[in-house]
RONU-475046 format. One record per residue (C-alpha): x, y, z; residue in three letters. Coordinates in Angstrom, 3 decimals, decimal comma. Layout:
<node><c1>X</c1><c2>Y</c2><c3>Z</c3><code>Ala</code></node>
...
REM end
This chain:
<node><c1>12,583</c1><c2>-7,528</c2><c3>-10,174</c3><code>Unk</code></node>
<node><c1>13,122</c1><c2>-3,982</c2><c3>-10,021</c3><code>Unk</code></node>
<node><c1>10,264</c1><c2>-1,087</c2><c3>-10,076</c3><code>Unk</code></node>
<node><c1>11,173</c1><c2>0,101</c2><c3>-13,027</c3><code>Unk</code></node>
<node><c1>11,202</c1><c2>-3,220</c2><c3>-15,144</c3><code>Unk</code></node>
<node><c1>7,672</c1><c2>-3,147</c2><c3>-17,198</c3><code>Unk</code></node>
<node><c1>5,165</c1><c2>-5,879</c2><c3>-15,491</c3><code>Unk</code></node>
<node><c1>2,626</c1><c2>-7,753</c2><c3>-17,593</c3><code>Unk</code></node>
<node><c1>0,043</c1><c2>-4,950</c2><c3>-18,128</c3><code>Unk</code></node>
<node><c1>2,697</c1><c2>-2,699</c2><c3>-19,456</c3><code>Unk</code></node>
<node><c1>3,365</c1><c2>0,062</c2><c3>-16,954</c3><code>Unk</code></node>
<node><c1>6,531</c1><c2>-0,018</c2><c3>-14,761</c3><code>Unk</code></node>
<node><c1>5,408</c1><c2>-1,223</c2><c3>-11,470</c3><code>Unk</code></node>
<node><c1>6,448</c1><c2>1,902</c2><c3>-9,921</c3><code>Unk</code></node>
<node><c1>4,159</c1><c2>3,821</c2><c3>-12,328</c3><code>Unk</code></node>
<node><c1>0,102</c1><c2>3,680</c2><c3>-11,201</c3><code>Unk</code></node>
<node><c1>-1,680</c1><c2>1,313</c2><c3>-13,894</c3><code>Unk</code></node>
<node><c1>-4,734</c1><c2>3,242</c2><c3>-14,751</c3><code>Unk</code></node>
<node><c1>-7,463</c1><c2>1,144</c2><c3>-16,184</c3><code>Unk</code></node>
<node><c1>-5,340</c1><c2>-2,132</c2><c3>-14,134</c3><code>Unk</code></node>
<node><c1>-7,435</c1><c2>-5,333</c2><c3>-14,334</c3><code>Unk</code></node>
<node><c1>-8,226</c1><c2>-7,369</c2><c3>-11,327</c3><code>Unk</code></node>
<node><c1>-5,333</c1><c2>-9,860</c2><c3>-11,973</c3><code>Unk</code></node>
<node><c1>-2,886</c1><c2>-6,980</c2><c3>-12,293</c3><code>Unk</code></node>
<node><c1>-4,371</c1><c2>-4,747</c2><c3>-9,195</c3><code>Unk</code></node>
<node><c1>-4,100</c1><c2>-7,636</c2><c3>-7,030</c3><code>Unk</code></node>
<node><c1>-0,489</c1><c2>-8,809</c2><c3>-8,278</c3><code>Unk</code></node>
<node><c1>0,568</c1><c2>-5,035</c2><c3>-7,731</c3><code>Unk</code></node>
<node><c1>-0,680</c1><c2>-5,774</c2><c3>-4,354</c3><code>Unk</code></node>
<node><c1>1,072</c1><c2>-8,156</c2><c3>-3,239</c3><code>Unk</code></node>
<node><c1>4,351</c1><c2>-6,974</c2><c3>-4,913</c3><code>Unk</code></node>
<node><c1>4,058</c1><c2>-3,247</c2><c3>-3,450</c3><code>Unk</code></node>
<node><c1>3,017</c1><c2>-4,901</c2><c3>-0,201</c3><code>Unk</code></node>
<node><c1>5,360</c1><c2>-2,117</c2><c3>1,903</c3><code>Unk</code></node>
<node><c1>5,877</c1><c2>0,447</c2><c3>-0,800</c3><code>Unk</code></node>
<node><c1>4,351</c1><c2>3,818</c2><c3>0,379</c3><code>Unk</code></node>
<node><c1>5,828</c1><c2>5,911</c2><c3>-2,049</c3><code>Unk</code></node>
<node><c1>5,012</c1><c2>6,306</c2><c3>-5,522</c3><code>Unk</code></node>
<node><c1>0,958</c1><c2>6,560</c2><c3>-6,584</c3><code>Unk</code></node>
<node><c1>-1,888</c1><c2>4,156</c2><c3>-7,662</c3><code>Unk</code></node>
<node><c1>-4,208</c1><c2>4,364</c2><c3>-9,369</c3><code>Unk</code></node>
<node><c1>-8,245</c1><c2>4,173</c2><c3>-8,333</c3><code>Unk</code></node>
<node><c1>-8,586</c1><c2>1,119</c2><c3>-10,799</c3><code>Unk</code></node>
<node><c1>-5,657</c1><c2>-0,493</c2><c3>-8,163</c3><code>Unk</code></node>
<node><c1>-6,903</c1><c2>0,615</c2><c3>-5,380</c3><code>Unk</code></node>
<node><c1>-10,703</c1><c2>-0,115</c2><c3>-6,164</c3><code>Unk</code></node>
<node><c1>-9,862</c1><c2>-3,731</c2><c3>-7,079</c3><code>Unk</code></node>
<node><c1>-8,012</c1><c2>-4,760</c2><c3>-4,508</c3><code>Unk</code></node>
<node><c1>-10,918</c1><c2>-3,375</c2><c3>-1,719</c3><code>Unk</code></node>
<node><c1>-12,989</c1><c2>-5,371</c2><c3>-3,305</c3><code>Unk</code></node>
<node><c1>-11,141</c1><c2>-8,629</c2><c3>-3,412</c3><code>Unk</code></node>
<node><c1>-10,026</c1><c2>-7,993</c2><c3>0,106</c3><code>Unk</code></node>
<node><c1>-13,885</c1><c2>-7,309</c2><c3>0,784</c3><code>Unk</code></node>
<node><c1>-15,030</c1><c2>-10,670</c2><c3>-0,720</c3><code>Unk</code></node>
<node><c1>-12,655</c1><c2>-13,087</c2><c3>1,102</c3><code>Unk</code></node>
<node><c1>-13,100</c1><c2>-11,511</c2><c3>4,396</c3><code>Unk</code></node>
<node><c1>-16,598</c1><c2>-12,167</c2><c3>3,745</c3><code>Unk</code></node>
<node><c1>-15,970</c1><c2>-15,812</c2><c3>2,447</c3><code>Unk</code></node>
<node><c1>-13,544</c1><c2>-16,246</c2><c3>5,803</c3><code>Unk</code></node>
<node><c1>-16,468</c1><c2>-15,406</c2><c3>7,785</c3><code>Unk</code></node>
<node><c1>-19,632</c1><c2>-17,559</c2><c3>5,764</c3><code>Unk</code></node>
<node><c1>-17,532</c1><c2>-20,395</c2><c3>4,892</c3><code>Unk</code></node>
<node><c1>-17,206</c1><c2>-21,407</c2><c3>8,701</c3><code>Unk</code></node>
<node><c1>-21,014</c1><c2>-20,928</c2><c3>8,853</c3><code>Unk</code></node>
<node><c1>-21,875</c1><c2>-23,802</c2><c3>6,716</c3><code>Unk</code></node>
<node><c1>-20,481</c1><c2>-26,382</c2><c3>9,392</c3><code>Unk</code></node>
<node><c1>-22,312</c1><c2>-24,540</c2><c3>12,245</c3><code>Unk</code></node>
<node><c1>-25,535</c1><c2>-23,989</c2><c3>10,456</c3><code>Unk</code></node>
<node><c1>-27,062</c1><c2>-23,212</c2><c3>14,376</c3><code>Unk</code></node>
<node><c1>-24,764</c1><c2>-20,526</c2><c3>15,064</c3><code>Unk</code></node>
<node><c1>-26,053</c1><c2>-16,734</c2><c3>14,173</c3><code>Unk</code></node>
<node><c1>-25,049</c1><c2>-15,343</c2><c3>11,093</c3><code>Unk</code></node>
<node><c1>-21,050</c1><c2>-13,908</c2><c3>10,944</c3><code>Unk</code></node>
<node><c1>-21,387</c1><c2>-14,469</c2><c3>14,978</c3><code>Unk</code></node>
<node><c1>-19,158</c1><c2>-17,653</c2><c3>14,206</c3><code>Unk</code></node>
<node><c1>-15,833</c1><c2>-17,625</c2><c3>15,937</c3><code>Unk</code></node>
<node><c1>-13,453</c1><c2>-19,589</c2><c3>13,303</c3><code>Unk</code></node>
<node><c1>-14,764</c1><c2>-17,130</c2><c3>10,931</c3><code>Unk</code></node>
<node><c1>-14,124</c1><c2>-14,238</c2><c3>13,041</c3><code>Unk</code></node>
<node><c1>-10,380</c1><c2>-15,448</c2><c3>13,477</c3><code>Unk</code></node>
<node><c1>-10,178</c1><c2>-16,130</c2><c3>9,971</c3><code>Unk</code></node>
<node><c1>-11,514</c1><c2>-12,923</c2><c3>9,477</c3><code>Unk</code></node>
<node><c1>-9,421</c1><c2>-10,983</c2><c3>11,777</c3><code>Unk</code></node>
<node><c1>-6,356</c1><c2>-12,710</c2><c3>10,578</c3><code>Unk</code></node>
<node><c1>-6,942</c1><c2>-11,478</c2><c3>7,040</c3><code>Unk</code></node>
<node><c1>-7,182</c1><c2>-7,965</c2><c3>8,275</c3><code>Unk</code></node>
<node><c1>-3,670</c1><c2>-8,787</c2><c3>9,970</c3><code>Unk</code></node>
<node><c1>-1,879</c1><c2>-10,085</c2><c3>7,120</c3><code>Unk</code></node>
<node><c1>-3,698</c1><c2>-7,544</c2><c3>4,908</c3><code>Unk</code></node>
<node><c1>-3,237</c1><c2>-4,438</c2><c3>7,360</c3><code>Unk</code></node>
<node><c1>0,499</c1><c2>-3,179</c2><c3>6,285</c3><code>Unk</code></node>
<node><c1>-0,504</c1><c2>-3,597</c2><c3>2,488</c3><code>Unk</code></node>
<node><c1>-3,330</c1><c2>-2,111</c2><c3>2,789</c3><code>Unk</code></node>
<node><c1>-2,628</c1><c2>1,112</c2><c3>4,699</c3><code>Unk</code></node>
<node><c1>0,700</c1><c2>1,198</c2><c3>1,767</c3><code>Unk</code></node>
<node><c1>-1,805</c1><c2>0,943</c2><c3>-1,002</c3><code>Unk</code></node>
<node><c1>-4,505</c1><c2>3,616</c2><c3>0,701</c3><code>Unk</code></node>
<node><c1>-1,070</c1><c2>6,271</c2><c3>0,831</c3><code>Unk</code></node>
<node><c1>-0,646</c1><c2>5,753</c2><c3>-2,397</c3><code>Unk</code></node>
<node><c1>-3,825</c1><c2>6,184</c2><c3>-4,011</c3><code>Unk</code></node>
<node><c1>-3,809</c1><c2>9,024</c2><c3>-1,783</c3><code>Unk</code></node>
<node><c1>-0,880</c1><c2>10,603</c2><c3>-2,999</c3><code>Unk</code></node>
<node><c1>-2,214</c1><c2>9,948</c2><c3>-6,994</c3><code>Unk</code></node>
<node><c1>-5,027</c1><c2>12,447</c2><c3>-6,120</c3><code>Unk</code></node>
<node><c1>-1,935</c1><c2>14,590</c2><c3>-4,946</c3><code>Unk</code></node>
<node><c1>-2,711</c1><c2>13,939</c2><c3>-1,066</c3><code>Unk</code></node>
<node><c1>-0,799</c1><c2>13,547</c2><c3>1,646</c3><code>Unk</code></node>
<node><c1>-0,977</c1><c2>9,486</c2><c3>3,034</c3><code>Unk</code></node>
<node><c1>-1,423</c1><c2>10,902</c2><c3>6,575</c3><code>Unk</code></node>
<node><c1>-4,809</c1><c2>11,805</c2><c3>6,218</c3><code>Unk</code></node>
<node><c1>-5,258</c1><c2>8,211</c2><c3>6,631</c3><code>Unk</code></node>
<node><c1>-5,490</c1><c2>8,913</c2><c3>10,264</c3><code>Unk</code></node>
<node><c1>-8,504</c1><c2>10,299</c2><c3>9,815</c3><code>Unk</code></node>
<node><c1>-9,905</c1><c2>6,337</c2><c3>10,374</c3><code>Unk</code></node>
<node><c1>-9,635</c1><c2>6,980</c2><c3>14,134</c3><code>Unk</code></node>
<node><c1>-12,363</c1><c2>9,523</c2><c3>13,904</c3><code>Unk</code></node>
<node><c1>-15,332</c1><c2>6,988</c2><c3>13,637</c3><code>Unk</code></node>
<node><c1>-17,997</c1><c2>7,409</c2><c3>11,430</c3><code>Unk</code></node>
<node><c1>-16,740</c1><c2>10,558</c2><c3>9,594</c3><code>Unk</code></node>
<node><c1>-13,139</c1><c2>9,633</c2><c3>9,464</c3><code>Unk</code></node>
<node><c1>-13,930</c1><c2>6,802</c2><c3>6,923</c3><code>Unk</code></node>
<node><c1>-16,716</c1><c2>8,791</c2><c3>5,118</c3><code>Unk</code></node>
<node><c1>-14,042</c1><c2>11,369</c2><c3>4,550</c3><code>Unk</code></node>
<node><c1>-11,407</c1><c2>9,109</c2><c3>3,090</c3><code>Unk</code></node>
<node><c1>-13,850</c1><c2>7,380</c2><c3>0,972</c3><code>Unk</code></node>
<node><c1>-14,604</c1><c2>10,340</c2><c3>-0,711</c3><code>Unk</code></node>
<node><c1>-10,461</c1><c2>11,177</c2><c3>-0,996</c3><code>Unk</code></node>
<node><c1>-10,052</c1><c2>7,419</c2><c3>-2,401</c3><code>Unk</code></node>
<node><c1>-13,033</c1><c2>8,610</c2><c3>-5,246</c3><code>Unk</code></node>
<node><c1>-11,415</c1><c2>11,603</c2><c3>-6,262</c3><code>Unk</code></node>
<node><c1>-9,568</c1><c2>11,234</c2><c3>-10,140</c3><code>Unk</code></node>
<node><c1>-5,715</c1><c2>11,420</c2><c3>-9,991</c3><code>Unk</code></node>
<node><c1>-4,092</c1><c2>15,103</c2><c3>-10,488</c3><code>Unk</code></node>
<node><c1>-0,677</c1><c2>15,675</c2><c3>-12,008</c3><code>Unk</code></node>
<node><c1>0,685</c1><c2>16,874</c2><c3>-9,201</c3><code>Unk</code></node>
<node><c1>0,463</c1><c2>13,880</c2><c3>-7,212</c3><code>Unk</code></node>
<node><c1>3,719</c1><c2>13,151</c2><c3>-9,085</c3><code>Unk</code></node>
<node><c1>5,389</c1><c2>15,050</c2><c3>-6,400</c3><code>Unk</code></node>
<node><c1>4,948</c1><c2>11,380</c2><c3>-4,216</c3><code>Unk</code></node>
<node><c1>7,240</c1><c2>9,174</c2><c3>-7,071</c3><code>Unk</code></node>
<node><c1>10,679</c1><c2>8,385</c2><c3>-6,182</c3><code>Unk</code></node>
<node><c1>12,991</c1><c2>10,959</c2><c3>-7,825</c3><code>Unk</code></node>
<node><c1>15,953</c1><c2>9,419</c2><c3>-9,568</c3><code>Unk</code></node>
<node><c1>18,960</c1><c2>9,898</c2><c3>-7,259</c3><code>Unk</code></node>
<node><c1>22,294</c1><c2>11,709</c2><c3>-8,361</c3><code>Unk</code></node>
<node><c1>24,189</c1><c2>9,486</c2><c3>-10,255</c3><code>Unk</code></node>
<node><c1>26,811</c1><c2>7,944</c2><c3>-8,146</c3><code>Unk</code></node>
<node><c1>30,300</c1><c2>8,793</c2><c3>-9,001</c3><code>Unk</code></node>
<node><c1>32,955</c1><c2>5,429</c2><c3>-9,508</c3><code>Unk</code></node>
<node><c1>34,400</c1><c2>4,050</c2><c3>-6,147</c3><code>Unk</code></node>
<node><c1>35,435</c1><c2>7,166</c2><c3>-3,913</c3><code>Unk</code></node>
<node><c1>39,051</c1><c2>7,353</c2><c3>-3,409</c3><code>Unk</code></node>
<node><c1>40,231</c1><c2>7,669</c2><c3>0,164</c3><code>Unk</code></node>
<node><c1>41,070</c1><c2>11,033</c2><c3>0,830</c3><code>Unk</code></node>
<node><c1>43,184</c1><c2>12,114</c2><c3>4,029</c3><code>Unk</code></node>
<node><c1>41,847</c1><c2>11,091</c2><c3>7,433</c3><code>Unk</code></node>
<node><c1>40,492</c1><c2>14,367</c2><c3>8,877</c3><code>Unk</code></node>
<node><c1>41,305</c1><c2>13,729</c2><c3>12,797</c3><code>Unk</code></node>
<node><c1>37,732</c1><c2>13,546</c2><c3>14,912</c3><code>Unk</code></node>
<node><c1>37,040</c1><c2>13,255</c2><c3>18,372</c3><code>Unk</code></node>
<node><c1>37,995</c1><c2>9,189</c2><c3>17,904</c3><code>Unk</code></node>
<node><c1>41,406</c1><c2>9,804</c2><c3>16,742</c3><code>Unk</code></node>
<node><c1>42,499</c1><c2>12,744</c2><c3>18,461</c3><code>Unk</code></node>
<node><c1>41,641</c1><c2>11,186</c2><c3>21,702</c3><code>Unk</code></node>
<node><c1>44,521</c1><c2>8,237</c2><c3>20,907</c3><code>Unk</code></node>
<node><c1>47,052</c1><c2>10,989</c2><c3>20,582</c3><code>Unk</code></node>
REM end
C-alpha cells in the first residue's frame, strides 16, 4: 500500500487526518511506524499518547493483581512489561512526535529538548498543543522529477578505474 492510496478515513496516509478517530490514529501508527517526514495531525498524535499511556499503565497494574503484597507499580514483571512497550513503541513514537512537530511548521529536532529534564518536556508539550500552520507543508515529500524511460548508455567517459588498465 502506497502513501498516497486513500486509507479508510479518507485522507491519503501521507496527508495528516485532522479530526482522525482513535481506530484510525492508532492504525496510522502503526503503518507510519518509521516515517518522519510528512505531518500529523494533533487528533493523531493526541490519540495515540493516550493509547500508548493506557497500556503502559495496564502493563504495569495488570502484574499487580497476582502480587497483591507488592507496592503499587513497584512490581518488576510490570516494569519489564512496561519498559518493553516503551522499546517497541520508542522509534514510532519519536517518528510520530517529528511529525506533529513539523504540522505546527517545526523542526522534529526540537525533540531533543527531552534531555533537558523537567522543562524539556514542558516545552514540547506545549509545541505538540499548538494548531497546525500551512507552512508546515514545507515537511511533505515533494513529488520527484518525473523519471525519463530507461537511460540509454552513452559513451564510457574514462575515470580513474579505466585509465589505470591502460
Amino acid at each position: 500500500m502506497s502513501s498516497n492510496d486513500v486509507q479508510p478515513g479518507g485522507v491519503a496516509l501521507r496527508d495528516p487526518f485532522v479530526g482522525a478517530p482513535f481506530a484510525e490514529a492508532v492504525r496510522r501508527f502503526w503503518r507510519k511506524y518509521t516515517v518522519f517526514t510528512g505531518r500529523a495531525s494533533r487528533s493523531e498524535f493526541w490519540w495515540w499518547w493516550l493509547t500508548s499511556f493506557a497500556v503502559g499503565l495496564v502493563l504495569q497494574l495488570v502484574p499487580q493483581a497476582f502480587t497483591p503484597d507488592a507496592p503499587l507499580l513497584e512490581n518488576p514483571v510490570g516494569s519489564y512489561l512496561f519498559v518493553l512497550w516503551a522499546l517497541v513503541t520508542l522509534v514510532g513514537g519519536l517518528a510520530l512526535g517529528a511529525r506533529r512537530l513539523h504540522d505546527a511548521n517545526l523542526s522534529g529536532f526540537w525533540q531533543f529538548l527531552h534531555v533537558l529534564p523537567g522543562i524539556g518536556s514542558l516545552v514540547l508539550f506545549v509545541f505538540f498543543l499548538l494548531p497546525s500552520n500551512p507552512k508546515g507543508t514545507r515537511f511533505d515529500l515533494q513529488p520527484g522529477p518525473a523519471t525519463p524511460g530507461p537511460a540509454t548508455p552513452g559513451p564510457a567517459t574514462p575515470g580513474p578505474a579505466t585509465s589505470a588498465r591502460r
